[in-house]
C-alpha positions as CSV (number, residue, x, y, z in Angstrom):
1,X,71.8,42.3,-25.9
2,X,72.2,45.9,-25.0
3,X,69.1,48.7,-24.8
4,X,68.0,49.7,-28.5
5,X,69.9,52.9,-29.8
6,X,67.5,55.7,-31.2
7,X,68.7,58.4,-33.2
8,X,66.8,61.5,-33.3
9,X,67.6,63.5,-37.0
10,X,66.6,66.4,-39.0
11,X,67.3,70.0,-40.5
12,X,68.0,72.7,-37.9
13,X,65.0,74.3,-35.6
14,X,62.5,71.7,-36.4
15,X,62.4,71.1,-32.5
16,X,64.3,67.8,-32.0
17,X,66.0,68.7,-28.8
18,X,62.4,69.6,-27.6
19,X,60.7,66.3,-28.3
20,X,64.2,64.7,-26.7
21,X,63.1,66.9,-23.5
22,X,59.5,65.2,-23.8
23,X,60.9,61.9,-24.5
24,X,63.1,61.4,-21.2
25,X,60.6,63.7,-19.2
26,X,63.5,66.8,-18.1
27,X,64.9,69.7,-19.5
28,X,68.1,67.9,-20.5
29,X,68.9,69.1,-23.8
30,X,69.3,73.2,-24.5
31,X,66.0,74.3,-26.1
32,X,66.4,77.7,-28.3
33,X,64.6,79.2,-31.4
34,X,68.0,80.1,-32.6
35,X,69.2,76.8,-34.8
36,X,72.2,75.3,-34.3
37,X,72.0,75.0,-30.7
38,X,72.7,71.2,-30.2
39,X,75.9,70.6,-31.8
40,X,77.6,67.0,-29.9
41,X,75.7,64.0,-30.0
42,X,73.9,63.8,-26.6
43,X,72.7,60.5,-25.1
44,X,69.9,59.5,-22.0
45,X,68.0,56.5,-21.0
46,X,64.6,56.7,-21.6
47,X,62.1,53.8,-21.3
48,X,58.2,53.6,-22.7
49,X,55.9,50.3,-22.4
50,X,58.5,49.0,-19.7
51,X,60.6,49.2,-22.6
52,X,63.9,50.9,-22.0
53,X,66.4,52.4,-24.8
54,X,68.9,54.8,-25.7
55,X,68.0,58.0,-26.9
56,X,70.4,60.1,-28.6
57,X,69.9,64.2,-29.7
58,X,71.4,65.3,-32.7
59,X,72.1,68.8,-34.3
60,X,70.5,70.1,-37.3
61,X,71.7,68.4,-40.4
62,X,73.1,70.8,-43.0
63,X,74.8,68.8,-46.2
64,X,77.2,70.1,-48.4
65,X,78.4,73.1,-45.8
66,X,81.4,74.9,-45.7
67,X,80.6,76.1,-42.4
68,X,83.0,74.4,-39.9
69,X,80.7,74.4,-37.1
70,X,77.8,73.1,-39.4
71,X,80.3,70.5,-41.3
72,X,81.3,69.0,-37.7
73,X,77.9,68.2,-36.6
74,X,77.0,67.1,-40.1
75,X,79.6,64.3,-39.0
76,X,77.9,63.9,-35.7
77,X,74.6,63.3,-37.2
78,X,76.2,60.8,-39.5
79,X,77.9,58.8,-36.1
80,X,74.4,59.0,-34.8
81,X,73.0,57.3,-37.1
82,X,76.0,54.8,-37.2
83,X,74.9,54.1,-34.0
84,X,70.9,53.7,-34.2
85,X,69.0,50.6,-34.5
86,X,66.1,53.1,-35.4
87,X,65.5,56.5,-36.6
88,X,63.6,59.3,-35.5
89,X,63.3,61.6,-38.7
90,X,61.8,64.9,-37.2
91,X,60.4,67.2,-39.6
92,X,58.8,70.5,-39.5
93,X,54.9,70.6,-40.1
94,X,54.7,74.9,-40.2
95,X,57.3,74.8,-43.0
96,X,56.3,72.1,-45.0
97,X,58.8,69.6,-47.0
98,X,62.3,71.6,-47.9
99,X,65.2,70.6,-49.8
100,X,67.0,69.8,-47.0
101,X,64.5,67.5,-45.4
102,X,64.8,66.0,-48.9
103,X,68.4,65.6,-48.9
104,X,68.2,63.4,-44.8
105,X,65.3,61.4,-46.5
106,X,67.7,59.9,-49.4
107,X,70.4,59.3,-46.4
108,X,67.9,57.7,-44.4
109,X,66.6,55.9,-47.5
110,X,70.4,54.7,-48.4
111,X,71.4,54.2,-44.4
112,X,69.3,50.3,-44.0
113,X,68.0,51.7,-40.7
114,X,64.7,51.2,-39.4
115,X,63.0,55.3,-40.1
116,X,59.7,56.5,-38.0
117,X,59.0,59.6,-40.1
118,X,57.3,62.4,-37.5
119,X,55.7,65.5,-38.5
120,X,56.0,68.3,-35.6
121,X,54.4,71.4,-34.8
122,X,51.1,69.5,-35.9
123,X,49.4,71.4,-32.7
124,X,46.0,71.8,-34.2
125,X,43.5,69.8,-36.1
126,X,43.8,71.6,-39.6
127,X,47.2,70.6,-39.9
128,X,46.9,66.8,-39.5
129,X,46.3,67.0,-43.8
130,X,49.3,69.5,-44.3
131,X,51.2,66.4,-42.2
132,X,50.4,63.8,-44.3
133,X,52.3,65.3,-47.0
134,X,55.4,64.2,-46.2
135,X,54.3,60.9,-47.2
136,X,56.4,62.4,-50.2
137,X,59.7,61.4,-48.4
138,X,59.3,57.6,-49.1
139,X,59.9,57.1,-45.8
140,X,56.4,55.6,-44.9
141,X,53.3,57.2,-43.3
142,X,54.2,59.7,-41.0
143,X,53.6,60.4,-37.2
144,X,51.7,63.3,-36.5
145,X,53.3,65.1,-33.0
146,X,53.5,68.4,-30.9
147,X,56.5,68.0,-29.3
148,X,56.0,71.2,-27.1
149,X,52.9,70.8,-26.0
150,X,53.4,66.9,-25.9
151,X,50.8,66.1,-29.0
152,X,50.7,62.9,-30.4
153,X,53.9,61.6,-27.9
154,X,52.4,58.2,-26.7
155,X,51.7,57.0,-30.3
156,X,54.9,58.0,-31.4
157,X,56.5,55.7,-28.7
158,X,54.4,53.2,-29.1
159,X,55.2,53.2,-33.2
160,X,59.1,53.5,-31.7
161,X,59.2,50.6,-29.4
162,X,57.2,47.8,-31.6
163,X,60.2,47.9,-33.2
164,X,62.5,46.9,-31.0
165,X,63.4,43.4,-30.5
166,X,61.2,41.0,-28.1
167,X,63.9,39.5,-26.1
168,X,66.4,43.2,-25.3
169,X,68.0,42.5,-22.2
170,X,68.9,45.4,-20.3
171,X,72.5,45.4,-18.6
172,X,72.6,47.0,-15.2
173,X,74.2,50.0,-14.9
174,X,77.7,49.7,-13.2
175,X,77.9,52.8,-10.5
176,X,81.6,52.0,-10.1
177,X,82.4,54.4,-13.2
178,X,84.1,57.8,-12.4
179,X,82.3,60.3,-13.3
180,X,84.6,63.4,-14.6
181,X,83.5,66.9,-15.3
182,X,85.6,68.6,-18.0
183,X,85.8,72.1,-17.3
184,X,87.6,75.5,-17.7
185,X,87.0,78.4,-20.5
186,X,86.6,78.2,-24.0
187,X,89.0,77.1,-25.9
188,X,91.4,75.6,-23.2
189,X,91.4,72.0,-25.1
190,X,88.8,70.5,-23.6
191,X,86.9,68.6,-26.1
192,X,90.3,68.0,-28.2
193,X,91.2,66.6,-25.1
194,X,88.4,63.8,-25.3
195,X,88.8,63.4,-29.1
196,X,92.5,62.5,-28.3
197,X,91.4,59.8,-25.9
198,X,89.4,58.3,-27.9
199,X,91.4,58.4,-31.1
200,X,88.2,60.2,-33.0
201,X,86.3,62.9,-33.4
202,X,83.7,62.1,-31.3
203,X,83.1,65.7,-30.1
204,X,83.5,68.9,-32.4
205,X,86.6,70.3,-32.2
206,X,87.2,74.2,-34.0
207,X,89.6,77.4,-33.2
208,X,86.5,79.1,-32.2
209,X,85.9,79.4,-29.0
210,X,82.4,78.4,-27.7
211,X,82.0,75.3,-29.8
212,X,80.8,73.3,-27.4
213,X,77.2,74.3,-25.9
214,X,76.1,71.7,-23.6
215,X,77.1,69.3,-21.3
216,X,78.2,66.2,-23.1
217,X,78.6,62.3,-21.4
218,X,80.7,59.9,-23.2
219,X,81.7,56.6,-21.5
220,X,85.5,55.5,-21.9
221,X,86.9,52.0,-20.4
222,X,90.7,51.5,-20.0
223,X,91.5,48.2,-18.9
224,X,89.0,47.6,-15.9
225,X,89.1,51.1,-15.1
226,X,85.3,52.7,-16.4
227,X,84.9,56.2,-16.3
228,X,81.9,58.8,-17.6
229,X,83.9,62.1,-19.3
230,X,81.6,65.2,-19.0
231,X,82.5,67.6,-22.0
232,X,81.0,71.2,-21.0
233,X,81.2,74.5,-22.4
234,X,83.8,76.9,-22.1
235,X,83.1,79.2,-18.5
236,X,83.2,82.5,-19.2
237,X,82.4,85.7,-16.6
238,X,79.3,86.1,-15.6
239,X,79.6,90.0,-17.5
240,X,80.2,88.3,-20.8
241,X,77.3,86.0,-20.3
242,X,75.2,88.2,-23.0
243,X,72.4,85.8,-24.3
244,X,70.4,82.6,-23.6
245,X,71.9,80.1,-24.7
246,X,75.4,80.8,-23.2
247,X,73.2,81.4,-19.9
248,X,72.3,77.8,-20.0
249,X,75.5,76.5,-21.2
250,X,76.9,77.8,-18.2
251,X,73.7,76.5,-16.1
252,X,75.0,73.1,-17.3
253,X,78.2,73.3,-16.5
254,X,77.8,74.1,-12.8
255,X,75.0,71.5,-13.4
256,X,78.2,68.9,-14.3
257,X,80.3,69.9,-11.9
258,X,77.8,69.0,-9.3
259,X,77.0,65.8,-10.9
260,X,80.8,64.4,-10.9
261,X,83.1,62.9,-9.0
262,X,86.2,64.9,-10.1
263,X,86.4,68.0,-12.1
264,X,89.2,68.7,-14.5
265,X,89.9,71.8,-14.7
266,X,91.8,73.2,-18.3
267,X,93.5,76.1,-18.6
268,X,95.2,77.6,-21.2
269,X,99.4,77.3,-20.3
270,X,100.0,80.0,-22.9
271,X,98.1,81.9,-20.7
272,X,98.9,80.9,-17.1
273,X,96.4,80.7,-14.2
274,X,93.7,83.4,-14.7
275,X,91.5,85.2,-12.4
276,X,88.4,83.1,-13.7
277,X,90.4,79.8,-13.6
278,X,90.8,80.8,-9.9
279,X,87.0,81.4,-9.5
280,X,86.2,78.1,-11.3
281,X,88.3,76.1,-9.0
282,X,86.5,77.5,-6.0
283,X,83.4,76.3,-7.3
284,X,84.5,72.7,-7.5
285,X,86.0,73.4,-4.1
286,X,83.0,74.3,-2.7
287,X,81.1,72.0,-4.3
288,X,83.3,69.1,-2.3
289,X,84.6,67.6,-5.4
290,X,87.5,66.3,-6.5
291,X,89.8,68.6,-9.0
292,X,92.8,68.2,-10.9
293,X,94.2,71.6,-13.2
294,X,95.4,70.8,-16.3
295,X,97.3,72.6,-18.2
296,X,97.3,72.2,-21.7
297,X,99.0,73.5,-24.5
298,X,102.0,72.8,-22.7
299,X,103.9,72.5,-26.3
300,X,103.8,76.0,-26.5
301,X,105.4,76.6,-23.2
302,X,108.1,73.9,-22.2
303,X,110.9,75.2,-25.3
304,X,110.2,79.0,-24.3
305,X,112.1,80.2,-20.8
306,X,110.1,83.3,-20.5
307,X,106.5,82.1,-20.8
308,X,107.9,78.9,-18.3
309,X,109.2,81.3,-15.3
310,X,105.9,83.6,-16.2
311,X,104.4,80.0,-15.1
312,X,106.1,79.1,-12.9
313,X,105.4,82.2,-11.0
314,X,101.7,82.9,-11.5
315,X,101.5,79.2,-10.4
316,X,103.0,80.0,-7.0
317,X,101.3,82.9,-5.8
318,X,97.9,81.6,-7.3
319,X,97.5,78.7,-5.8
320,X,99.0,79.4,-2.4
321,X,96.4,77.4,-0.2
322,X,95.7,75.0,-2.6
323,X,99.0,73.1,-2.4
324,X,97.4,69.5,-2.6
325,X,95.4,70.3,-6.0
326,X,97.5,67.9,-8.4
327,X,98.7,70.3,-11.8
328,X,99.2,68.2,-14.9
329,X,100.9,69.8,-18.3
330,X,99.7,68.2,-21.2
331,X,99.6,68.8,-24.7
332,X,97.0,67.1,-26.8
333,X,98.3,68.0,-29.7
334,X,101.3,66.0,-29.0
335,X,99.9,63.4,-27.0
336,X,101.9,64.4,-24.8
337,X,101.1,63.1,-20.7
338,X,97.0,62.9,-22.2
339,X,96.5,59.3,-19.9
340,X,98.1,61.2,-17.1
341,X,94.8,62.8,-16.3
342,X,93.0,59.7,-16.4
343,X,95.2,57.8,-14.3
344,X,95.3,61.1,-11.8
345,X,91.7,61.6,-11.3
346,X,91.0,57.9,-10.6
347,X,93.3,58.2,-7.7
348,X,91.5,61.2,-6.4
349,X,87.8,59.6,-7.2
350,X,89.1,56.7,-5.3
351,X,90.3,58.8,-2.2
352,X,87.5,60.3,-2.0
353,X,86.1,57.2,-0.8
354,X,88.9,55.9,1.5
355,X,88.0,55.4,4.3
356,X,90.8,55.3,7.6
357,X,91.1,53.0,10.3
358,X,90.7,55.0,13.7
359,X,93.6,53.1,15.0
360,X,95.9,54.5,11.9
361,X,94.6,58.0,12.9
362,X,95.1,58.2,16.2
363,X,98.7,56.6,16.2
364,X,99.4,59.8,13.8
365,X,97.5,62.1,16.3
366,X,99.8,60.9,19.4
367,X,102.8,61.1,17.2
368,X,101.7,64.6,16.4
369,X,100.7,65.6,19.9
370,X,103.9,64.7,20.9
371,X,106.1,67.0,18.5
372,X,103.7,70.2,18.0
373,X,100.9,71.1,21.0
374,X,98.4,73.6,19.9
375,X,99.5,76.7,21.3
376,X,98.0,77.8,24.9
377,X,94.6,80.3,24.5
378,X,93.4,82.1,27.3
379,X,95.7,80.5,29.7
380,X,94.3,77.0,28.8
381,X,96.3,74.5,27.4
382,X,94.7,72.8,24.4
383,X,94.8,68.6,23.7
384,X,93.4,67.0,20.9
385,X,93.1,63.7,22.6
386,X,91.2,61.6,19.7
387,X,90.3,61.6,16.1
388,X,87.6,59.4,14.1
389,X,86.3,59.5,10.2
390,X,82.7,60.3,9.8
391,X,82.1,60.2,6.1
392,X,83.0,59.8,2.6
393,X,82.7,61.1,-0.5
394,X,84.3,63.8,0.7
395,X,86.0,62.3,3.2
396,X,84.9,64.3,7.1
397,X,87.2,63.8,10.2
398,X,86.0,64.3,14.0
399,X,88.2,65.7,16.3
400,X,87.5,65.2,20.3
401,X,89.4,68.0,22.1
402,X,89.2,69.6,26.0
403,X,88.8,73.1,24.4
404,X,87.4,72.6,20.9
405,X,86.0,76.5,20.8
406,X,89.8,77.4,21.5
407,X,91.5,76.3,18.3
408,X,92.4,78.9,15.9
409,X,91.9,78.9,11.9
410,X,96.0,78.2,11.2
411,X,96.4,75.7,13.1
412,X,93.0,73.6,11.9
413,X,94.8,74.7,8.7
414,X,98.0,73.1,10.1
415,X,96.0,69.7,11.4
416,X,94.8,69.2,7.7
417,X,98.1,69.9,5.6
418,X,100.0,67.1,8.5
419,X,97.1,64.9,7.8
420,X,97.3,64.9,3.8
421,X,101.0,64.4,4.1
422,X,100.6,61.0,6.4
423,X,97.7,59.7,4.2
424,X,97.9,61.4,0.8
425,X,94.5,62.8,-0.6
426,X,95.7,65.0,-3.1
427,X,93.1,66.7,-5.2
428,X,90.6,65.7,-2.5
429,X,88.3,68.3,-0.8
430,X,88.3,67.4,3.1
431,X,86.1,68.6,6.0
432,X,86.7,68.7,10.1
433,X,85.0,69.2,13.0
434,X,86.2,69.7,16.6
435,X,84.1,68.4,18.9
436,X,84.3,68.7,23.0
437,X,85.6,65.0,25.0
């Protein structure tokens, strides 16, 4: 048996993201008095008791919307709960019982799922009464909490977790999966991108841009190939960052791009490589991470000569220096080359980890030795005479030469493109150092 799946649920701003902060114990979820924040479902381990389960944040439920935003994570509320063995109904103490918090209690009431009603903002003794009035739901006696100032949080988890099943087994975690960080600016595909691999709308997909708000896991298996796909939101720059919340958006972002093993970076093809695409893929550069640029929207390109040479072009002189980064045209409107990226990043996760035998390397050294010598500085003639890997993940070379102070940026530059063409790495961030023999 699997960990227990709990749902947190409720009308906007009644501070479930908050109490899923408490919950896991980090600031995980993006926490705003503006509702609406939390829009895709977003999952984390938590344990209480020595109990462990999944916890899962919702947005605010609206019903009978015509909001697209608000309608799509209706339907993520409603796949939530899909997916919960129990219920955290959240409600809102200051405001008392609305029609909305009405309208979740007869879905709860109708879903069969095991409901723990809690009443927060209950942050002072005069309002434990005013919390028992939601005993009006139906949903049972209620479970009087302070999310914020973490009120009440033990007893809730205790309620929680006595309803769990005595003999849960918890699988281990497999660290073999590859993690991927989806990046790029708003609206470049990237959640349509996921939705297409998974053959639902498990992330909410609209033409405007900035749908997506947070950083968003979902696990995807093909075949024996396991990999975690990190949904973030759109990049934009730093001068149109205007209020909190995209702040933080873009906080977690970085935050994924960190926490991955390869980014994949989306760009609009209707729009060729921008300055801020360029600034993105540093980033992951820096960051010593695998990358692969996709460009989507590639229906709207192939059929039209003009926007293909405008490509072609602004493909060239852009990524001059970044020759090995892999570029994939998709379109996932069309399905078109979607599985390409999958099967392209796992090839750059796994290189990341390859690891070369110091024979193999230094048969390619003397062979290289032997046609180009680095050229003479100073008077003194330079030999590389041996080369070793020294790490992984990303993968770190050591060079042994008589005059290691003596080589010169091109032809270090020089050393690594000969290298990637004997052994590959493509998409794969790789370090040297030079070291005196």
């Amino acid at each position: 048996m699997s960990k227990p799946v709990v749902a947190i649920v409720g009308r906007p701003n009644v501070g479930k993201s908050t109490l899923f902060n408490r919950i896991i114990g980090r600031r995980e979820a993006i926490v705003d008095d503006e509702p609406g924040i939390t829009r895709d479902r977003k999952y984390a381990d938590a344990e209480w008791e020595s109990r462990p389960f999944l916890l899962i944040d919702t947005g605010g439920y609206v019903p009978k919307t015509k909001d697209a935003i608000e309608s799509g994570i209706s339907r993520q509320v409603l796949e939530a709960l899909a997916e919960a063995d129990v219920v955290l109904f959240l409600v809102d103490c200051h405001t008392g019982i609305t029609d909305v918090d009405g309208e979740v209690a007869r879905l709860l009431r109708g879903a069969e799922k095991t409901v723990i009603l809690a009443v927060n903002k209950v942050d002072n003794a005069s309002r434990e009464n005013e919390a028992f009035e939601f005993v009006r739901l139906g949903l049972g006696d209620p479970v009087a909490i302070a999310a914020l100032e973490g009120l009440g949080i033990g007893d809730l988890l205790s309620d929680l977790v006595a309803h769990f099943p005595d003999d849960t087994i918890v699988e281990e975690e497999d660290d073999s999966r590859v993690k991927l960080a989806i990046v790029g600016r708003p609206n470049a595909g990237k959640s349509t991108f996921i939705n297409t691999l998974l053959g639902q709308e498990r992330l909410i997909v609209t033409d405007i841009p900035g749908t997506t708000r947070d950083a968003v896991d979902v696990d995807l298996i093909i075949g024996d190939r396991e990999f975690v796909l990190i949904d973030t939101a759109g990049l934009r720059k730093q001068r149109k960052v205007n209020d909190n919340i995209e702040f933080y958006s873009n906080l977690r972002t970085h935050r994924a791009i960190e926490a991955c093993d390869v980014a994949c970076l989306f760009v609009d093809a209707s729009r060729s490589l921008e300055q801020q695409d360029m600034r993105v893929l540093k980033e992951i550069i820096d960051a010593r991470k695998g990358v692969v640029i996709v460009a989507n929207k590639w229906d709207l390109v192939k059929n039209n000569e003009e926007l293909l040479m405008i490509w072609k072009d602004e493909l060239d002189k852009k990524m001059h220096g970044f020759a090995y980064v892999p570029v994939l045209t998709i379109s996932c409107l069309e399905n078109m080359r979607v599985n390409k990226v999958l099967d392209t990043a796992w090839v750059v996760a796994k290189d990341r980890h390859k690891r070369l035998p110091s024979p193999d390397l230094n048969r390619w050294l003397e062979k290289l030795n032997q046609r180009y010598q680095p050229p003479a500085i100073q008077g003194k003639r330079i030999r590389i005479q041996f080369v070793t890997q020294i790490g992984v993940t990303p993968p770190k070379f050591a060079f042994f030469a008589n005059h290691p102070h003596l080589l010169k940026v091109p032809y270090k530059r020089f050393l690594e493109n000969q290298l990637r063409e004997a052994f590959g790495y493509d998409g794969v961030t790789i370090s040297f150092v030079f070291r005196k023999k």
